[in-house]
BALO-16605 format. One record per atom (N, C-alpha, C, O, CB): x, y, z; residue number from 1; atom name. Coordinates in pm, whole numbers. Each point is the difference from the previous one (the first is absolute). Glycine has a CB too. Layout:
<sites>
+--------+--------+--------+-------+------+
|     c1 |     c2 |     c3 | marro | fiti |
+--------+--------+--------+-------+------+
|      X |      Y |      Z |   NUM |   CA |
...
+--------+--------+--------+-------+------+
</sites>
This chain:
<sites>
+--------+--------+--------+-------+------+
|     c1 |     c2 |     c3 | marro | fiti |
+--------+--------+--------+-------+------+
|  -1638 |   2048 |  -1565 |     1 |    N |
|    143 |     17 |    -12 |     1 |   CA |
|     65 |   -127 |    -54 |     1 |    C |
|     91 |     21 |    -79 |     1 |    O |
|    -96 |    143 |    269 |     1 |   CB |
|    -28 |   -314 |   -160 |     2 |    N |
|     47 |    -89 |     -8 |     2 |   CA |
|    -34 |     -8 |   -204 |     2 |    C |
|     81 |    -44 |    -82 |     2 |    O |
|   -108 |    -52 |    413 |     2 |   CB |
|    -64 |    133 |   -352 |     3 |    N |
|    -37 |     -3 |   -158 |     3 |   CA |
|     88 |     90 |    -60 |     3 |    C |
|      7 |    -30 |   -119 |     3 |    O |
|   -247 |    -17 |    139 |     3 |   CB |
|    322 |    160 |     10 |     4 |    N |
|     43 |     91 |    -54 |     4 |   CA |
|    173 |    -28 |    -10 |     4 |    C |
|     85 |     53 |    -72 |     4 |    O |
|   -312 |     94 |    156 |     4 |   CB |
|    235 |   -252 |     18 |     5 |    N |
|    143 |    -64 |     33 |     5 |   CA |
|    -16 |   -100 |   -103 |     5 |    C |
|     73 |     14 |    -98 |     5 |    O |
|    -25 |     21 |    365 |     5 |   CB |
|   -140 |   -147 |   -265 |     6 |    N |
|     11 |   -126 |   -112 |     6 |   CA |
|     33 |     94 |   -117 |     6 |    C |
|    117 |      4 |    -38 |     6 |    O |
|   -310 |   -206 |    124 |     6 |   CB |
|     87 |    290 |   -156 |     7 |    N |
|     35 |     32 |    -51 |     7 |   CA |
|    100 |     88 |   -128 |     7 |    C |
|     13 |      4 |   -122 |     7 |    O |
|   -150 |   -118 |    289 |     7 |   CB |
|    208 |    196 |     -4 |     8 |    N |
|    155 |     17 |    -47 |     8 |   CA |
|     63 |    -68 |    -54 |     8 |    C |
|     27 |     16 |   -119 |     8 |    O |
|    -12 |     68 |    244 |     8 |   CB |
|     45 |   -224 |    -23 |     9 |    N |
|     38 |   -128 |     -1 |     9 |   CA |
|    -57 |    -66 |   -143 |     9 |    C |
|     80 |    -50 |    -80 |     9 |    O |
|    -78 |     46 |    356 |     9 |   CB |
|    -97 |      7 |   -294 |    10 |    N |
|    -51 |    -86 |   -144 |    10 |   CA |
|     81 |    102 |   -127 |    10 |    C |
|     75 |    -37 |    -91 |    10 |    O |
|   -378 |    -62 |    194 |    10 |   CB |
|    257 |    236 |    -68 |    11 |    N |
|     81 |     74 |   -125 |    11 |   CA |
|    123 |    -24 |    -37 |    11 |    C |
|     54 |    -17 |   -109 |    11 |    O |
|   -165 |    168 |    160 |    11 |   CB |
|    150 |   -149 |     68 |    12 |    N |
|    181 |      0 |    -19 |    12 |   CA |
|     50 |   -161 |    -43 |    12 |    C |
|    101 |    -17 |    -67 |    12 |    O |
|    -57 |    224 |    291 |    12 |   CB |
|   -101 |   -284 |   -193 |    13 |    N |
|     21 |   -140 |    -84 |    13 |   CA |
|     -2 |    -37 |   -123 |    13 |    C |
|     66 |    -79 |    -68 |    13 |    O |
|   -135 |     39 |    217 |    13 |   CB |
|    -61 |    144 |   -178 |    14 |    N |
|    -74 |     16 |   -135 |    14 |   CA |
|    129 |     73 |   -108 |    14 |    C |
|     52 |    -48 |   -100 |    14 |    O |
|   -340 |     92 |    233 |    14 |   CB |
|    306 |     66 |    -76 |    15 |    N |
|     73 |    110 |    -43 |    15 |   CA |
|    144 |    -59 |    -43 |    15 |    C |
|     59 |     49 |    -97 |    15 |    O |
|   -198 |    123 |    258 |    15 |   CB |
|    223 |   -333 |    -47 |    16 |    N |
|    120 |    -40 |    -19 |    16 |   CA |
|     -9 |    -56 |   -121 |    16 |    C |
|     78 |     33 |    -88 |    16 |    O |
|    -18 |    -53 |    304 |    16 |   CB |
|   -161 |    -79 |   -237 |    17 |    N |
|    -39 |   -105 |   -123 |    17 |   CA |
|     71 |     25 |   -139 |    17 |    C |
|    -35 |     90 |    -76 |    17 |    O |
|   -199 |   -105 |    183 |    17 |   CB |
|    305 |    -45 |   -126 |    18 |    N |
|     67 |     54 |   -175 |    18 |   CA |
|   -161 |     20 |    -99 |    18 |    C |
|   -101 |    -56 |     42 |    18 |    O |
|    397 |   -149 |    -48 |    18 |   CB |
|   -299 |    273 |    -96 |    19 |    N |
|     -8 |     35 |    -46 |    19 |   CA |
|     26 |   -130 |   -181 |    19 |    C |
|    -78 |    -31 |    -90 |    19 |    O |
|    107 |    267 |    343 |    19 |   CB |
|     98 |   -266 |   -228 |    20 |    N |
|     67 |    -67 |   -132 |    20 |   CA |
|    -38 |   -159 |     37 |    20 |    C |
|     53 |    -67 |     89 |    20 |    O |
|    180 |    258 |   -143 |    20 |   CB |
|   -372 |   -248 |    -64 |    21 |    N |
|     34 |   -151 |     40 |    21 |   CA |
|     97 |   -112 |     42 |    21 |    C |
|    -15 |    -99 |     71 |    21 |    O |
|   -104 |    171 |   -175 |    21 |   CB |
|    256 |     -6 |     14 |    22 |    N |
|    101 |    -84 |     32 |    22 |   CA |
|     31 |    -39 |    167 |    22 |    C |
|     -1 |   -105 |     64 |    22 |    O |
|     86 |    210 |   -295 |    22 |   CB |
|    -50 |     72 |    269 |    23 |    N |
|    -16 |     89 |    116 |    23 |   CA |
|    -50 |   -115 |    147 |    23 |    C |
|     54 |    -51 |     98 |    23 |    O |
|   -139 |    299 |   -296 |    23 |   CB |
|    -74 |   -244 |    122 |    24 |    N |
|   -110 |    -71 |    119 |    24 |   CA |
|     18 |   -131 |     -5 |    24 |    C |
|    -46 |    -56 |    100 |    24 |    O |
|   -136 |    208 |   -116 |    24 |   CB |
|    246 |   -247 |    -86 |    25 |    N |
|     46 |   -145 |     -1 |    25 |   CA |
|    122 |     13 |    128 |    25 |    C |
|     25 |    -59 |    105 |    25 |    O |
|    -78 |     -8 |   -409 |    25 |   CB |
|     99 |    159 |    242 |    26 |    N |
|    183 |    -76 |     90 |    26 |   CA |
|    -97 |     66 |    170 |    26 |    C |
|     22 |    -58 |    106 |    26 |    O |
|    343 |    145 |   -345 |    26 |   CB |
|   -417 |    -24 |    235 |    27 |    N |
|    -54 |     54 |    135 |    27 |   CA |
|    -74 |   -113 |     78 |    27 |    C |
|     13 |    -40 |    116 |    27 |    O |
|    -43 |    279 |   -218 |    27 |   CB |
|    -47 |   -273 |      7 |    28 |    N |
|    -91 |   -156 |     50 |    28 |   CA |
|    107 |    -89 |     33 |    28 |    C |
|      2 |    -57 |    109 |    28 |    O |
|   -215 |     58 |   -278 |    28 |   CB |
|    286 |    -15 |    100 |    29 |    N |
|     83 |   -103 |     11 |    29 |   CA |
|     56 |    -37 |     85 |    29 |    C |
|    -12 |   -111 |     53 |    29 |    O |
|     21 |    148 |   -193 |    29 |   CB |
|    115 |    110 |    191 |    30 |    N |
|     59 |    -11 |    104 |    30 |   CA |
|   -115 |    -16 |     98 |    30 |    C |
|      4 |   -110 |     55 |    30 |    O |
|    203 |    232 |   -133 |    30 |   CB |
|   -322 |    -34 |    122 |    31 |    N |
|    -51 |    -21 |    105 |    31 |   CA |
|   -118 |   -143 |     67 |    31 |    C |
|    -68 |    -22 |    100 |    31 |    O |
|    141 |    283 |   -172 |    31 |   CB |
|    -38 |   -326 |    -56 |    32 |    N |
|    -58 |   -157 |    -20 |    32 |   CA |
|    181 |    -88 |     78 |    32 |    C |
|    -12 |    -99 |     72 |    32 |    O |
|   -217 |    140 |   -400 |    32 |   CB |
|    349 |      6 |    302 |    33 |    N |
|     85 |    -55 |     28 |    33 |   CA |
|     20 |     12 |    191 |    33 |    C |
|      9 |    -90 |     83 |    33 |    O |
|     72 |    131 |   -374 |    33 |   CB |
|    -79 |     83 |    305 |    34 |    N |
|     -6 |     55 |    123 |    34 |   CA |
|   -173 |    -86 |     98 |    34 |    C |
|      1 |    -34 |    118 |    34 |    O |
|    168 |    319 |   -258 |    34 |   CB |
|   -246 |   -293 |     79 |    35 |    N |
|    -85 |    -54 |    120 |    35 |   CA |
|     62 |   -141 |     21 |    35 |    C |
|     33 |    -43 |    111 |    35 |    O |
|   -268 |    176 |   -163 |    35 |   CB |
|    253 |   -219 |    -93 |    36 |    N |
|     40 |   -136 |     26 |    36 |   CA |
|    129 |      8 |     80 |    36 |    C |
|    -36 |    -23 |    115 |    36 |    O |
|    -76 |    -67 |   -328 |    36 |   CB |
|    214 |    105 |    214 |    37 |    N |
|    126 |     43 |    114 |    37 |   CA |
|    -65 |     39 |    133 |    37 |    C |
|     85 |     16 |     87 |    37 |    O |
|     80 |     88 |   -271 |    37 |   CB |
|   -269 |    -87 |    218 |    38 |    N |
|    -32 |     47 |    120 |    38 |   CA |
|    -91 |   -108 |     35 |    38 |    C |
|    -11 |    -24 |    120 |    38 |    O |
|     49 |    274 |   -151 |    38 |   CB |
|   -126 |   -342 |    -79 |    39 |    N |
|    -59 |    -95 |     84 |    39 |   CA |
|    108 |   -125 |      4 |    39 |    C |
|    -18 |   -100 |     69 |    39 |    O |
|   -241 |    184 |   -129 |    39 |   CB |
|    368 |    -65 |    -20 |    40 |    N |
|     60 |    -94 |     -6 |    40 |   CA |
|    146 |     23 |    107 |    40 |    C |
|    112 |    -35 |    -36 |    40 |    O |
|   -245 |    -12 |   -221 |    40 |   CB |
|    101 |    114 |    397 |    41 |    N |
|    127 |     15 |     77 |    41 |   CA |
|     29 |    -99 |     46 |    41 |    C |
|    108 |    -51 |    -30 |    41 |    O |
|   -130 |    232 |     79 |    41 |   CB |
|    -67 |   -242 |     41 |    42 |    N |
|     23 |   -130 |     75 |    42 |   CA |
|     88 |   -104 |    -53 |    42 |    C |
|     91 |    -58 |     59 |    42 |    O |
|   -299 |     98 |     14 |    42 |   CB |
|    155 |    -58 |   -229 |    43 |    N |
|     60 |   -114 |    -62 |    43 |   CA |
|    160 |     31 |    -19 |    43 |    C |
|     76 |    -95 |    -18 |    43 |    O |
|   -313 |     33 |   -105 |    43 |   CB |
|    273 |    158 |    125 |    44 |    N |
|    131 |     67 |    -38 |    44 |   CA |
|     45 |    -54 |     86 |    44 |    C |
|     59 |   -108 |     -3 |    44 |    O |
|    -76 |    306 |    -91 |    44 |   CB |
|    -17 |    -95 |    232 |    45 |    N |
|     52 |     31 |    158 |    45 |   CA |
|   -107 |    -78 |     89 |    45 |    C |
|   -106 |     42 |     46 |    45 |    O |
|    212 |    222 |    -90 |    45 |   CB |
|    -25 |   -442 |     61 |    46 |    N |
|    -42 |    -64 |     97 |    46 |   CA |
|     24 |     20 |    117 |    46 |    C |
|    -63 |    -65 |     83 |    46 |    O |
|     57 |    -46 |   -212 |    46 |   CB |
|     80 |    183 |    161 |    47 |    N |
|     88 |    -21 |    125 |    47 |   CA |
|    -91 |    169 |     55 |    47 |    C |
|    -39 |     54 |    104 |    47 |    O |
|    359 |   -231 |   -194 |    47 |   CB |
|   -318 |    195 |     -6 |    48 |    N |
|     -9 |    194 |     46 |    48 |   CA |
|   -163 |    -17 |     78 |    48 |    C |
|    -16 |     40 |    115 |    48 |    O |
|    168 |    136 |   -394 |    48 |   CB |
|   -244 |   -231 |    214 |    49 |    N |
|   -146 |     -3 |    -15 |    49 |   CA |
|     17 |   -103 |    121 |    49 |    C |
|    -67 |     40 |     95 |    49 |    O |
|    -32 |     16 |   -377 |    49 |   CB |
|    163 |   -168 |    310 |    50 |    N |
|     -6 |    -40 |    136 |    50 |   CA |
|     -4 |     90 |    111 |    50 |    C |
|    -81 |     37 |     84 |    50 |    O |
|    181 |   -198 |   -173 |    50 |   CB |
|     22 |    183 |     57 |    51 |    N |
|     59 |     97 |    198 |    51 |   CA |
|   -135 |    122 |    -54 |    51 |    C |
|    -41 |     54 |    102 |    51 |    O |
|    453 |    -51 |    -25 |    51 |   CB |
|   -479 |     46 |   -189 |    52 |    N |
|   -125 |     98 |     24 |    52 |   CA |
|    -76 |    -85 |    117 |    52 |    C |
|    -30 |     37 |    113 |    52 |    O |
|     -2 |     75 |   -386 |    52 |   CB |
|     14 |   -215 |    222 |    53 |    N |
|   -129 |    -89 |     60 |    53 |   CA |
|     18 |    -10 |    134 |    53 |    C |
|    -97 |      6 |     75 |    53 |    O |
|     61 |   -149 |   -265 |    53 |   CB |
|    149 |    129 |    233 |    54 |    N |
|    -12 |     -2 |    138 |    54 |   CA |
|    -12 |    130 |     55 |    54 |    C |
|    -86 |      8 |     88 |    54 |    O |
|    204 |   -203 |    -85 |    54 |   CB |
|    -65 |    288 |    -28 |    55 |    N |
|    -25 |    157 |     22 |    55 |   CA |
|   -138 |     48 |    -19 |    55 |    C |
|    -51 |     48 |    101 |    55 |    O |
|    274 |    -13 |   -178 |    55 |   CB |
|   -287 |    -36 |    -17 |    56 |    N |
|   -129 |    -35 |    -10 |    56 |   CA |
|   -104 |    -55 |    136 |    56 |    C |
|    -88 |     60 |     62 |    56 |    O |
|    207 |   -104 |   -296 |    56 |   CB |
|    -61 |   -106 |    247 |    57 |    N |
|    -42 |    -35 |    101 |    57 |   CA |
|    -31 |     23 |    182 |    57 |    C |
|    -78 |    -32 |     89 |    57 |    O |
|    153 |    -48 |   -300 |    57 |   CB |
|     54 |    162 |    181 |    58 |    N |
|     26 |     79 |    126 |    58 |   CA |
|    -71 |    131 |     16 |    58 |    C |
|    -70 |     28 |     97 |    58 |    O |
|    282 |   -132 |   -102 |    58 |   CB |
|   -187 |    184 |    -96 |    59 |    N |
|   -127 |     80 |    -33 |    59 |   CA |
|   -112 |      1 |     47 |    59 |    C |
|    -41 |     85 |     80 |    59 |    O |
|    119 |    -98 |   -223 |    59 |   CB |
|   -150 |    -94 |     94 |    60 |    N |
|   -119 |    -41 |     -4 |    60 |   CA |
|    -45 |    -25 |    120 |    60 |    C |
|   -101 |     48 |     53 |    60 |    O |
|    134 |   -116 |   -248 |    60 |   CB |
|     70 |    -39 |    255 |    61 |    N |
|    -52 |    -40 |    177 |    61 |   CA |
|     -8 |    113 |     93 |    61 |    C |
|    -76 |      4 |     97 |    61 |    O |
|    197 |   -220 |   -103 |    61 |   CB |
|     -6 |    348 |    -43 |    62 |    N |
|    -12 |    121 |     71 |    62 |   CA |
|   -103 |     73 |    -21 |    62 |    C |
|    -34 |     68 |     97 |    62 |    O |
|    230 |    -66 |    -91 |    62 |   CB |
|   -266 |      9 |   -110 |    63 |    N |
|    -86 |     94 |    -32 |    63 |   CA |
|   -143 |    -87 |     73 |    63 |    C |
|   -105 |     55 |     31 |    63 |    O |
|    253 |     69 |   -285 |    63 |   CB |
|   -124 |   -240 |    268 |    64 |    N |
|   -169 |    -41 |     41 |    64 |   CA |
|     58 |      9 |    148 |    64 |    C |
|    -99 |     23 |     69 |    64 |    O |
|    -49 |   -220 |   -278 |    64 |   CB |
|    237 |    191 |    275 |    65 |    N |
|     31 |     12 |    130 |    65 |   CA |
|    -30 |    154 |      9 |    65 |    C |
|    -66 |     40 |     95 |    65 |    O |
|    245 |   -246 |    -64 |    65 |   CB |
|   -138 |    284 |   -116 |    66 |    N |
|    -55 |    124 |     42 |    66 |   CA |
|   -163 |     55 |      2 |    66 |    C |
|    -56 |     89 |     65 |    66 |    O |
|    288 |    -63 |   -144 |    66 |   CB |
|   -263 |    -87 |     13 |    67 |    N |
|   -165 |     32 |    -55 |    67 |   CA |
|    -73 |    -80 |    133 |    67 |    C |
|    -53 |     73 |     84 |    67 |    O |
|     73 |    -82 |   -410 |    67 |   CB |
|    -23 |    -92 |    340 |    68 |    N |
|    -58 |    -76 |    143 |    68 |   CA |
|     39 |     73 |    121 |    68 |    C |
|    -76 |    -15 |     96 |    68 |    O |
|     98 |   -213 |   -194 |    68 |   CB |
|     93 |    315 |    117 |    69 |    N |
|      1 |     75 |    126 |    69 |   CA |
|    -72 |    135 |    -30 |    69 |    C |
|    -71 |     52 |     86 |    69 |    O |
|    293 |   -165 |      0 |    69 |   CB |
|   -198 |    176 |   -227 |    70 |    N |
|   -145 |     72 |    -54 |    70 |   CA |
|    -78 |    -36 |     83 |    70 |    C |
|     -5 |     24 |    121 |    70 |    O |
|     19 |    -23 |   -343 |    70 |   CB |
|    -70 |    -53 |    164 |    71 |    N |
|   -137 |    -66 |     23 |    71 |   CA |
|    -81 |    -44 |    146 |    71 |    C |
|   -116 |      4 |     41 |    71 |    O |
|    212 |    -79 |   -257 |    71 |   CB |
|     21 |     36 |    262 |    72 |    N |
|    -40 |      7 |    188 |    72 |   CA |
|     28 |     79 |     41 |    72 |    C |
|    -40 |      2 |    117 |    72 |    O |
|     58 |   -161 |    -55 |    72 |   CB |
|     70 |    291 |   -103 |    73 |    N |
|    -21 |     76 |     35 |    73 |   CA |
|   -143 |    116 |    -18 |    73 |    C |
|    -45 |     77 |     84 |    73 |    O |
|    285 |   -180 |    -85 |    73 |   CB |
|   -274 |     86 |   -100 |    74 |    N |
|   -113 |     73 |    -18 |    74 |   CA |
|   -148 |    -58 |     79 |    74 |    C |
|    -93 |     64 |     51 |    74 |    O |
|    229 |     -1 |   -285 |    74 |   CB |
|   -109 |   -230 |    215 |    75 |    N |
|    -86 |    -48 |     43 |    75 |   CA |
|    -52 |     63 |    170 |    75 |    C |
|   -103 |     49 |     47 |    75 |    O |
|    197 |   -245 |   -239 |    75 |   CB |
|     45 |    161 |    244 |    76 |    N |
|      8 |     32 |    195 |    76 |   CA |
|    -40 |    190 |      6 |    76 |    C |
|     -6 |     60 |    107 |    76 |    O |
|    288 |   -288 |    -23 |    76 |   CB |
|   -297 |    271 |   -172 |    77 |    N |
|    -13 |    111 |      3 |    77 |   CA |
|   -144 |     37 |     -2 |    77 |    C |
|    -54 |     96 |     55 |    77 |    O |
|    272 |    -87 |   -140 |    77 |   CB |
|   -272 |   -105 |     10 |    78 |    N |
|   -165 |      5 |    -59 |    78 |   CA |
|    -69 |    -89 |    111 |    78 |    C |
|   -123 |      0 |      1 |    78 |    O |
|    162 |     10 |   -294 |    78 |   CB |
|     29 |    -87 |    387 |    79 |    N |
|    -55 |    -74 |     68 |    79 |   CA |
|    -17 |     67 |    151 |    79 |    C |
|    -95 |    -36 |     68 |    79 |    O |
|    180 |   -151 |   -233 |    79 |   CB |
|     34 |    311 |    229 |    80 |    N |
|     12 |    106 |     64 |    80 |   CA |
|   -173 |      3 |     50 |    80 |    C |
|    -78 |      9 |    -94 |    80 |    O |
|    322 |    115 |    -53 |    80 |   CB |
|   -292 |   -129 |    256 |    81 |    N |
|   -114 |    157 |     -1 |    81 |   CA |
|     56 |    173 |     12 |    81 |    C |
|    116 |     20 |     36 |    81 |    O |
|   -279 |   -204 |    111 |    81 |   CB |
|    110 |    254 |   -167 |    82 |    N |
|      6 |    101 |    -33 |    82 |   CA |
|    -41 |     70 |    122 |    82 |    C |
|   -102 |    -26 |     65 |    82 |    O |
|     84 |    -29 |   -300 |    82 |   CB |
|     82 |    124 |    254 |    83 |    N |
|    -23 |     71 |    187 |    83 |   CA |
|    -71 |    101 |    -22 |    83 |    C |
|     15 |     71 |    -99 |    83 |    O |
|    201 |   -105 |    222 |    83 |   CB |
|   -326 |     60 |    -10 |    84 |    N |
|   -115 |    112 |    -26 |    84 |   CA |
|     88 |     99 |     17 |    84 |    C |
|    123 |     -6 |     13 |    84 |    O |
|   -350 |    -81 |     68 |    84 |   CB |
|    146 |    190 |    -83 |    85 |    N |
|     59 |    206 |    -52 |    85 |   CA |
|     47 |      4 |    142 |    85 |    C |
|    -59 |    -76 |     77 |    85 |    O |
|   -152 |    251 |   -269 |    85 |   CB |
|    287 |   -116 |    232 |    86 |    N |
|     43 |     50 |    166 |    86 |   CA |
|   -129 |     63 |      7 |    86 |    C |
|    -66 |     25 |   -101 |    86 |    O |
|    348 |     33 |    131 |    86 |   CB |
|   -326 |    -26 |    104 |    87 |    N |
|    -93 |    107 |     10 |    87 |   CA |
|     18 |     89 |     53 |    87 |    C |
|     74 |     18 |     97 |    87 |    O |
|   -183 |   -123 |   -113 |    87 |   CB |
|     26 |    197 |    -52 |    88 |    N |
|     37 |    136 |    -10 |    88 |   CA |
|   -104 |     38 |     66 |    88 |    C |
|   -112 |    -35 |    -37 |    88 |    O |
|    238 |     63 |   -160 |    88 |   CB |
|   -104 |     69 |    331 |    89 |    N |
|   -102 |     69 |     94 |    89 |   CA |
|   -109 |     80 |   -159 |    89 |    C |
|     38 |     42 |   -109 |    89 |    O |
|    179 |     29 |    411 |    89 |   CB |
|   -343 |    -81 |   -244 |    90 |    N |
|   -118 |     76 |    -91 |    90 |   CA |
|     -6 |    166 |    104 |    90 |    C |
|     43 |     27 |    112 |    90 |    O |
|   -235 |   -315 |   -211 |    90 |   CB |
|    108 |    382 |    -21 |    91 |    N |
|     28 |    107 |     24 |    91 |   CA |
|   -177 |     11 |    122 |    91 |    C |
|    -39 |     79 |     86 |    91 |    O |
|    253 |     10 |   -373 |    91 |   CB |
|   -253 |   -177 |    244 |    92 |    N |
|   -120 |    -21 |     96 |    92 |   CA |
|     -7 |     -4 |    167 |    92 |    C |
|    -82 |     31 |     86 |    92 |    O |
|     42 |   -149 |   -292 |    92 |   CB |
|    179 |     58 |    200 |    93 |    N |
|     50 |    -17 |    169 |    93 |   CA |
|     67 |    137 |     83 |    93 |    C |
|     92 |     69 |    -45 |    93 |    O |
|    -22 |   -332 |    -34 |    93 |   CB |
|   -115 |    277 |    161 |    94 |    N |
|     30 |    128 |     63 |    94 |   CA |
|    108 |    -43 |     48 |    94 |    C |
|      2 |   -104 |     65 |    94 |    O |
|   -203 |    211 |    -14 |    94 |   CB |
|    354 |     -9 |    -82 |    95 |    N |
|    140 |      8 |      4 |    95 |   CA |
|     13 |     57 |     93 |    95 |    C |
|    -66 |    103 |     10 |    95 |    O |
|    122 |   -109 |   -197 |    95 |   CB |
|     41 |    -35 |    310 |    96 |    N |
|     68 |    154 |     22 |    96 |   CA |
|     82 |     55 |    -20 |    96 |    C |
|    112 |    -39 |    -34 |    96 |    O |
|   -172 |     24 |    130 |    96 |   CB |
|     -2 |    183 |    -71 |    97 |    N |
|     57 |     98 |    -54 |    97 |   CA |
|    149 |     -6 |    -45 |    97 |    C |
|     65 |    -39 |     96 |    97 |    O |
|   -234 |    136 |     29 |    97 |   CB |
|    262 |    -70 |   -251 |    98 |    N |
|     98 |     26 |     16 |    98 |   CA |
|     73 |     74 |    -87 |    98 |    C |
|    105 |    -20 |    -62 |    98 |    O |
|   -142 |   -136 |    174 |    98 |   CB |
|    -58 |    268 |   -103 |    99 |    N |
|     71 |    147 |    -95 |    99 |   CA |
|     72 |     94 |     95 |    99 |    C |
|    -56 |     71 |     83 |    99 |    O |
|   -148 |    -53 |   -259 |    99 |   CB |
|    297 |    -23 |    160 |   100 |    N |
|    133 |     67 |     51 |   100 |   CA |
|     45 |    157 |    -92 |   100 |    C |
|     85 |     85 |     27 |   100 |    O |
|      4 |   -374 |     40 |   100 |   CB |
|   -165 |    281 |   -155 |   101 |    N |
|     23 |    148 |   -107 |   101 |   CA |
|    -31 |    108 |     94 |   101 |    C |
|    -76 |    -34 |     91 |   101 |    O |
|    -13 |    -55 |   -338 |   101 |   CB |
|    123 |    191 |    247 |   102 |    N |
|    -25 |    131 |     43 |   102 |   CA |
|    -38 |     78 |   -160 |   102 |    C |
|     42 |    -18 |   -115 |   102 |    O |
|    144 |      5 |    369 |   102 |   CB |
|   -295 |    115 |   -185 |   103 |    N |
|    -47 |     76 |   -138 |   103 |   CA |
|    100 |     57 |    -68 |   103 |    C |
|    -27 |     20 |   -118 |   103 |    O |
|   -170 |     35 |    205 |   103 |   CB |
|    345 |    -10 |    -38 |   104 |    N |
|     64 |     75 |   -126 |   104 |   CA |
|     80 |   -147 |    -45 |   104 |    C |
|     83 |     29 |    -86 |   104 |    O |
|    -41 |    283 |    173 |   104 |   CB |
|    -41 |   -411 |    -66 |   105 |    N |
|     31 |   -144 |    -76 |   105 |   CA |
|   -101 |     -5 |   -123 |   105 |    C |
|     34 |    -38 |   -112 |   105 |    O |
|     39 |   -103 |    343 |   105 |   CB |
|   -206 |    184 |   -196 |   106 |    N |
|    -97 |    -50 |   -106 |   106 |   CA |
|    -14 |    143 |   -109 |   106 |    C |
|    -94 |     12 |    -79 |   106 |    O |
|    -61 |   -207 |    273 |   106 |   CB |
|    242 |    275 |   -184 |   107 |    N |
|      7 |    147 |   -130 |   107 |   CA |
|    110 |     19 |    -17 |   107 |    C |
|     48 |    103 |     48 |   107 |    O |
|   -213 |     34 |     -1 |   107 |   CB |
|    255 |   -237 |   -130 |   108 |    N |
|    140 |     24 |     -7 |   108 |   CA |
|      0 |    141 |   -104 |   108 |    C |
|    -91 |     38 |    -74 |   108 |    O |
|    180 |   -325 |    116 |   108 |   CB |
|     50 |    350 |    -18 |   109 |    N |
|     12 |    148 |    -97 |   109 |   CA |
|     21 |    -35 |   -129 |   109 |    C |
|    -22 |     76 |    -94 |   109 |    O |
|    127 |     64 |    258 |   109 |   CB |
|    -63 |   -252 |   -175 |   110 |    N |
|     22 |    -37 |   -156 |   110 |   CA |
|   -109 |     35 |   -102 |   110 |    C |
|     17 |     46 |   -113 |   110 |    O |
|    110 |   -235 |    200 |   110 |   CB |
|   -275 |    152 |     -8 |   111 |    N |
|   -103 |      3 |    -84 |   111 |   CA |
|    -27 |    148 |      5 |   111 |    C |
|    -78 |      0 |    -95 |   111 |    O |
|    -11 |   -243 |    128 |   111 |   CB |
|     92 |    307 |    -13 |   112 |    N |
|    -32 |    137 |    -40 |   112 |   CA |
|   -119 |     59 |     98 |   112 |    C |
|    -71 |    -81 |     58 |   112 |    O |
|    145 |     22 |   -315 |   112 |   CB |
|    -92 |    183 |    273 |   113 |    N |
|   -129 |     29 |     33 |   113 |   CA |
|   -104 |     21 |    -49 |   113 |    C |
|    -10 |     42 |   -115 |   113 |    O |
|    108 |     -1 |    209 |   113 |   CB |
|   -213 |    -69 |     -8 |   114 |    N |
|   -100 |      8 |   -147 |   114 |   CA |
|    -75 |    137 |     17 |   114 |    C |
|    -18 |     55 |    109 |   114 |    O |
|    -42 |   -335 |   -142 |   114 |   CB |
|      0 |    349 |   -141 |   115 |    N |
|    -23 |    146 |     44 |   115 |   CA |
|   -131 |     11 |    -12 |   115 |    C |
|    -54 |    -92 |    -61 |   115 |    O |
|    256 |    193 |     -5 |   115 |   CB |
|   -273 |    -13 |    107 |   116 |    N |
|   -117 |      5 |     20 |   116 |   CA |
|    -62 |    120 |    -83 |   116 |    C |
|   -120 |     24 |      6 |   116 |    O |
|    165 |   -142 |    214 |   116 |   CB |
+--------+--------+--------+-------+------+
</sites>
């Protein structure tokens, strides 16, 4: 499925592409203009790419604060023993009795009679 998706995705890229050299210059072009504007934000927006960095930072300390309680948590979980099965009386052990059915309990009418 994932091959049948790229390759949608590849068609339809394929499919946008001008056609007219001129066309595929100004296309290159702009999209040569557009990456440089994007590696070039910071230098623009000093101030902006700061206050990221600290946000970022905060981020970051949260997400490993979360992953380490992950992590002990899974750990204390794996470290647990594991409690044996309850036990369950075997059919080997002589029970007592405790059938309480009466025979017209055990031929309900629902089931029908049977014919001979």
């Amino acid at each position: 499925m994932f091959l049948i998706r790229s390759a949608f995705w590849l068609a339809l890229i394929v499919a946008l592409v001008p056609s007219d050299p001129v066309a595929q210059a100004r296309m290159y072009q702009t999209a040569s203009q557009a990456l440089h504007r994007a590696a070039t934000f910071c230098d623009r927006n000093r101030e902006i790419c700061a206050e990221a960095q600290v946000y970022w930072a905060v981020f970051k300390d949260k997400a490993a604060v979360g992953a380490r309680m992950a992590t002990d948590l899974v750990n204390e979980r794996m470290a647990r023993p594991t409690l044996p099965p309850a036990h369950t009386p075997t059919l080997e052990r002589s029970l007592p009795a405790t059938d309480t059915l009466r025979p017209s309990d055990r031929t309900p009418d629902w089931r029908g009679r049977v014919k001979a």
